[in-house]
C-alpha positions as CSV (number, residue, x, y, z in Angstrom):
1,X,162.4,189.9,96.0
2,X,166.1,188.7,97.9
3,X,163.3,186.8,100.5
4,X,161.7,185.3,97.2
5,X,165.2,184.8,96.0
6,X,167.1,183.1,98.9
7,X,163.8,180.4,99.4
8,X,164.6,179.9,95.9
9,X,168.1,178.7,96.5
10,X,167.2,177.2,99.9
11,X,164.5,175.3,97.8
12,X,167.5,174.2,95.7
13,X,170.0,172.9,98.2
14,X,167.1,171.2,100.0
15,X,166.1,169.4,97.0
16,X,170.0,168.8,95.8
17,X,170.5,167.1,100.0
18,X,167.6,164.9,99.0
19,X,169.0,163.9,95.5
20,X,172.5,163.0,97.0
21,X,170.8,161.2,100.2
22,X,168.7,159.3,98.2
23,X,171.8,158.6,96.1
24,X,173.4,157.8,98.7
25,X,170.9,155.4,100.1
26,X,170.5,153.8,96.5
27,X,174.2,152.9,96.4
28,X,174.5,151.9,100.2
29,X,171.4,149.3,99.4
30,X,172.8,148.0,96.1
31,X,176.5,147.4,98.1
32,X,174.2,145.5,101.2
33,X,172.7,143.3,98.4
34,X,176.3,142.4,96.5
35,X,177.6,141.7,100.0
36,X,174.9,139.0,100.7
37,X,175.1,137.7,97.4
38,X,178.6,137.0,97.3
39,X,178.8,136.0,101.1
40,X,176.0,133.4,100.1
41,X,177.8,132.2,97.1
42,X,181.2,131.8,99.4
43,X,179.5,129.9,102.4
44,X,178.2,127.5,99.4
45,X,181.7,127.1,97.6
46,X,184.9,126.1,98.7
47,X,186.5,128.9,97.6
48,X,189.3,131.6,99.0
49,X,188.3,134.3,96.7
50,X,186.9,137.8,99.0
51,X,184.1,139.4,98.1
52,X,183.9,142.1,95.7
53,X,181.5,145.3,95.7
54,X,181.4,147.8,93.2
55,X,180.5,150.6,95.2
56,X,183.1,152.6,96.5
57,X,181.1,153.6,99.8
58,X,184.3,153.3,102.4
59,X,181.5,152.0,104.9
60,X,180.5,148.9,102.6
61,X,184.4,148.6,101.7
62,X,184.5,148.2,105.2
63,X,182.2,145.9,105.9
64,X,183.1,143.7,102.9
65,X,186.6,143.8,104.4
66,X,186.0,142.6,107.7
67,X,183.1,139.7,106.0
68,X,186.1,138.6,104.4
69,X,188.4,138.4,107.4
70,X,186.1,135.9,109.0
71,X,185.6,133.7,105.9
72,X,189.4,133.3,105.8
73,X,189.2,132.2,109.2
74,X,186.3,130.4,108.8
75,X,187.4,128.9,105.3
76,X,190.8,127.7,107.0
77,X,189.2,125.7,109.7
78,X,186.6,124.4,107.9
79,X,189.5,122.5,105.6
80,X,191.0,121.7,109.0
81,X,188.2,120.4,110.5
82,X,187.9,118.2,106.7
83,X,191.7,117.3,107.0
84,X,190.9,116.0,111.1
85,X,187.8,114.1,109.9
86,X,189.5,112.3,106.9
87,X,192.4,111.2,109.1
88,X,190.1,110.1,111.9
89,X,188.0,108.0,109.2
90,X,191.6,106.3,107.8
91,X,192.8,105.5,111.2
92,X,189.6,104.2,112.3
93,X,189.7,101.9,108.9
94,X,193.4,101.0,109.4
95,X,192.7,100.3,113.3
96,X,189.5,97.8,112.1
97,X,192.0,96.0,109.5
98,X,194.8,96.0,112.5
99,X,192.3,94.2,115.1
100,X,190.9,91.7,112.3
101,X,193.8,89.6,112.4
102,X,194.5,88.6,116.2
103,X,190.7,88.7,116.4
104,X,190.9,85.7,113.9
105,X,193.6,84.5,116.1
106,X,192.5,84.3,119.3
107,X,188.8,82.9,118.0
108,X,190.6,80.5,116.2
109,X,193.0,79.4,120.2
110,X,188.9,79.8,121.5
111,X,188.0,76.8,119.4
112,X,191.1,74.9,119.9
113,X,190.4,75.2,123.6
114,X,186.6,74.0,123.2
115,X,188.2,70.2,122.0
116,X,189.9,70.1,125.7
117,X,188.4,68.6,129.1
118,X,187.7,71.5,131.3
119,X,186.4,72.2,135.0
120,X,182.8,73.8,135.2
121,X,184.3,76.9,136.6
122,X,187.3,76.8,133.4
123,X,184.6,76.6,130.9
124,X,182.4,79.5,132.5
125,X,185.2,81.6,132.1
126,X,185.7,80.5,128.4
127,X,182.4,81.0,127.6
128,X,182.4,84.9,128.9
129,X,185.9,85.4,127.0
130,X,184.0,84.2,123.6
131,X,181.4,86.4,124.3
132,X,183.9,89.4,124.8
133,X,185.8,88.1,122.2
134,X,182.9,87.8,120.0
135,X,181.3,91.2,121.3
136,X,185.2,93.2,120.0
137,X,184.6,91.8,116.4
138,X,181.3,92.9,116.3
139,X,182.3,96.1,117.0
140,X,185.4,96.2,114.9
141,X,183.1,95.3,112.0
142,X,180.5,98.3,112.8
143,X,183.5,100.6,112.7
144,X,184.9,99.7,109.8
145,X,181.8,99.6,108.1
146,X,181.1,103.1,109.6
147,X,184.4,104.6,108.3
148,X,183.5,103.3,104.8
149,X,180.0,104.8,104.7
150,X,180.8,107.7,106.0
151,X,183.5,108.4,103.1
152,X,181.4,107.5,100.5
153,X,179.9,110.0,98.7
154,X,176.9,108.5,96.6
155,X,175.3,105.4,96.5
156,X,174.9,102.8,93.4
157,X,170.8,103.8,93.2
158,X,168.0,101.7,90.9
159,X,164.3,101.5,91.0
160,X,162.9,99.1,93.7
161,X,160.7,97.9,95.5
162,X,160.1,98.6,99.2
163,X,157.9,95.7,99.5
164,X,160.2,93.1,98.8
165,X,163.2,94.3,100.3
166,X,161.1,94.7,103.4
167,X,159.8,91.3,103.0
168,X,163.3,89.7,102.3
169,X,165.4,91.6,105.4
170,X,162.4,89.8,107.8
171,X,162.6,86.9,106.2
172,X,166.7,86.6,106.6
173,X,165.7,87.1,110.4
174,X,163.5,84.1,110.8
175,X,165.9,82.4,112.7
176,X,166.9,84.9,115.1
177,X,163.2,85.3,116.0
178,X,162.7,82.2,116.9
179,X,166.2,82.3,118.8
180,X,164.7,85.2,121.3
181,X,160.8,83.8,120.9
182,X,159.9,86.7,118.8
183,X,156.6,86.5,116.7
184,X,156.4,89.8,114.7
185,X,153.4,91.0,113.9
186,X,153.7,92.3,110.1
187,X,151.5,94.0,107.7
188,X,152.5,95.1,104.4
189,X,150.2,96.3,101.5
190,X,150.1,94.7,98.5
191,X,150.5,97.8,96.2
192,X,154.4,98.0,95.4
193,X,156.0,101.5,97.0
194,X,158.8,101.7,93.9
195,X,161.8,104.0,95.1
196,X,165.1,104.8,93.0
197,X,167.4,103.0,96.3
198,X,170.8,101.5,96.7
199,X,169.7,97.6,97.6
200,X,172.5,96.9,100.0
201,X,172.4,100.3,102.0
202,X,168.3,99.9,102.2
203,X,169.0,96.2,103.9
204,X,171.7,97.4,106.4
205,X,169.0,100.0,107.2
206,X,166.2,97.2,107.6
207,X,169.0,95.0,109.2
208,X,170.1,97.5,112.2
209,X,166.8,98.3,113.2
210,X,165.7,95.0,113.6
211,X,169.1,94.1,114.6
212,X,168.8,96.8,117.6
213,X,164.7,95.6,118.3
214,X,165.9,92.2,118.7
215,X,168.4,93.9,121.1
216,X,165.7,95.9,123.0
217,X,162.4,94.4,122.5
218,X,160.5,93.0,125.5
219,X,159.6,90.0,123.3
220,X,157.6,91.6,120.8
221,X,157.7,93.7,117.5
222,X,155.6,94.9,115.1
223,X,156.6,96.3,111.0
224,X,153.8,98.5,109.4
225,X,154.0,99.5,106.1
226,X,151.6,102.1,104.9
227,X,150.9,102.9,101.6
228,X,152.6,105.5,100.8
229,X,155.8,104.1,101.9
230,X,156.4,105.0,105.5
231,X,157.5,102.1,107.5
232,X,157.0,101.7,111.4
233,X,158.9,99.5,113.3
234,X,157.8,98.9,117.1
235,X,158.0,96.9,119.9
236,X,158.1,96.9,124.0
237,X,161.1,98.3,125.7
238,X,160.1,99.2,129.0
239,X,163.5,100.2,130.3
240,X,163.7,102.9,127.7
241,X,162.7,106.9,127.9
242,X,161.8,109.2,125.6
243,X,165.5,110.7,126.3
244,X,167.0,107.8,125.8
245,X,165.2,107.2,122.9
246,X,166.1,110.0,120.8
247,X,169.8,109.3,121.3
248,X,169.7,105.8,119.5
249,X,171.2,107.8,116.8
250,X,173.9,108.9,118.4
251,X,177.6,107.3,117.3
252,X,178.5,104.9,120.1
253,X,175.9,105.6,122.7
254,X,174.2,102.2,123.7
255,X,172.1,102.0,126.8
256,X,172.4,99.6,129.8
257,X,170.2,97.0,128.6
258,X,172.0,96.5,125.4
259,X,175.1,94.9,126.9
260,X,176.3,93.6,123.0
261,X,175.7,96.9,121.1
262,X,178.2,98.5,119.5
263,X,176.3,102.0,119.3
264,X,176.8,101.7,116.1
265,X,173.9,100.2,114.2
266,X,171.3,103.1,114.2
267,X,173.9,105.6,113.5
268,X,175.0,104.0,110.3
269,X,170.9,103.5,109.1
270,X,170.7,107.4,110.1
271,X,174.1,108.5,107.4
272,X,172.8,105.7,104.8
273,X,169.4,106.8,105.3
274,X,170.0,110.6,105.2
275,X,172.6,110.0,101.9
276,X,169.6,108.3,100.1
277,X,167.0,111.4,101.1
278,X,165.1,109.7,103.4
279,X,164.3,109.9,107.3
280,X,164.5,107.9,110.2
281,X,162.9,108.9,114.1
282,X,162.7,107.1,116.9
283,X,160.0,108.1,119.3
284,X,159.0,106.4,122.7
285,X,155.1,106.3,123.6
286,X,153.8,103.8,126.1
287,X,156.9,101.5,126.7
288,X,157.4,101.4,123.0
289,X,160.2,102.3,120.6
290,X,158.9,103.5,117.4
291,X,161.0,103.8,114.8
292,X,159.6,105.5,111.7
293,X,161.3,105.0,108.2
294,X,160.4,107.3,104.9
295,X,161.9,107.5,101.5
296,X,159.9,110.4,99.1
297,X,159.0,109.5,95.9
């Protein structure tokens, strides 16, 4: 009978163990799923706020406590990594407005200098300070426009077509075409690809990456348009690689061949393209540079 009697009990306490384990369990999974929630909802807000559990387990107090250690430290320099950014993006806009002016200037002695009788060797050299002169604008320009895209947050959208924008950026390129003997091979369908687009950022995209074939190209180029939108440009650039290639994008990186780029043009159709949820590529295959454009419906 006290055998029968003491399983009894032993029964109990087992079963009481399991009860307060799986208790125990319950309330160290529903802690676990508060913490992710809230440490989801502060990596998505700019907030200073800690995270707060209900549970009183001191090993998810714990960890709750130290999660919110490392968002303070990660929440403070995120806003200084903001505040660096911002000030970078002014100065860059203030140094842009600061060059502008003696730019205008010395252009202005470059013409002056141009009405005057000048030795072969004089005028060589006046011709290569034009072109650097010429070459510093360019890039002043690109940076200013940079800084200004990049603070913007939206873009003015409406419905349009890619079709005719397409049509009208090659168009406003005819003459530069002719300038470096450039028949482009184009095909666009007739069926209009409608997107909701900000006009102006869509022809600084179109722009820049002709803009940067006309830098590159080997003396050819070819713009597909297929019918559900995606636009290839292509043409010849032997002294490409596919490394080089996929760093077109980068801010300020230019490659030897393109002696007047600023570095700049592909990076801003990358931010204006990315802020208007499309996507740009640039892939080499055979001596070519193909740069793919989409915007989703």
């Amino acid at each position: 009978m006290e055998k029968m009697i003491c399983m009894e009990i032993l029964c109990l306490v087992l079963l009481a163990v399991c009860l307060l384990l799986l208790w125990k369990i319950h309330l160290l999974r529903k802690g676990a799923k508060e913490i992710r929630r809230e440490f989801e909802q502060k990596l998505s807000e700019d907030t200073n706020t800690p995270i707060v559990i209900s549970t009183r387990d001191l090993c998810m107090r714990q960890l709750a406590e130290g999660i919110n250690r490392q968002l303070k430290l990660l929440n403070r320099e995120r806003h200084r990594f903001w505040q660096g950014d911002r000030e970078l993006k002014e100065a860059i806009t203030n140094i842009s407005h600061d060059l502008r002016t003696p730019l205008t200037a010395i252009s202005g002695y470059l013409d002056l200098l141009d009405q005057e009788e000048h030795t072969p060797t004089a005028r060589r050299y006046l011709e290569m300070i034009r072109n650097r002169t010429n070459a510093l604008g360019d890039l002043t320009e690109e940076l200013f426009t940079y800084s200004v895209i990049t603070s913007q947050e939206e873009n003015a959208g409406e419905y349009l077509s890619l079709n005719r924008v397409l049509e009208e950026s090659l168009a406003f390129y005819y003459g530069a075409f002719v300038q470096h003997k450039i028949t482009p091979e184009i095909s666009i369908p007739g069926e209009k690809a409608e997107r909701f687009l900000d006009r102006s950022a869509l022809m600084r995209i179109f722009g820049n990456i002709i803009s940067n074939a006309l830098k590159y190209s080997d003396g050819d180029l070819s713009v597909v348009m297929k019918p559900d939108g995606t636009i290839v440009f292509a043409n010849k650039a032997a002294s490409l690689t596919p490394v080089l290639a996929g760093r077109l994008f980068d801010r300020f990186y230019t490659v030897e061949t393109g002696s007047q780029s600023t570095g700049l043009g592909l990076a801003i159709a990358k931010q204006l393209c990315k802020r208007m949820g499309g996507s740009i590529r640039a892939d080499y295959q055979e001596e070519k540079l193909i740069i793919t454009l989409f915007f989703p419906k």
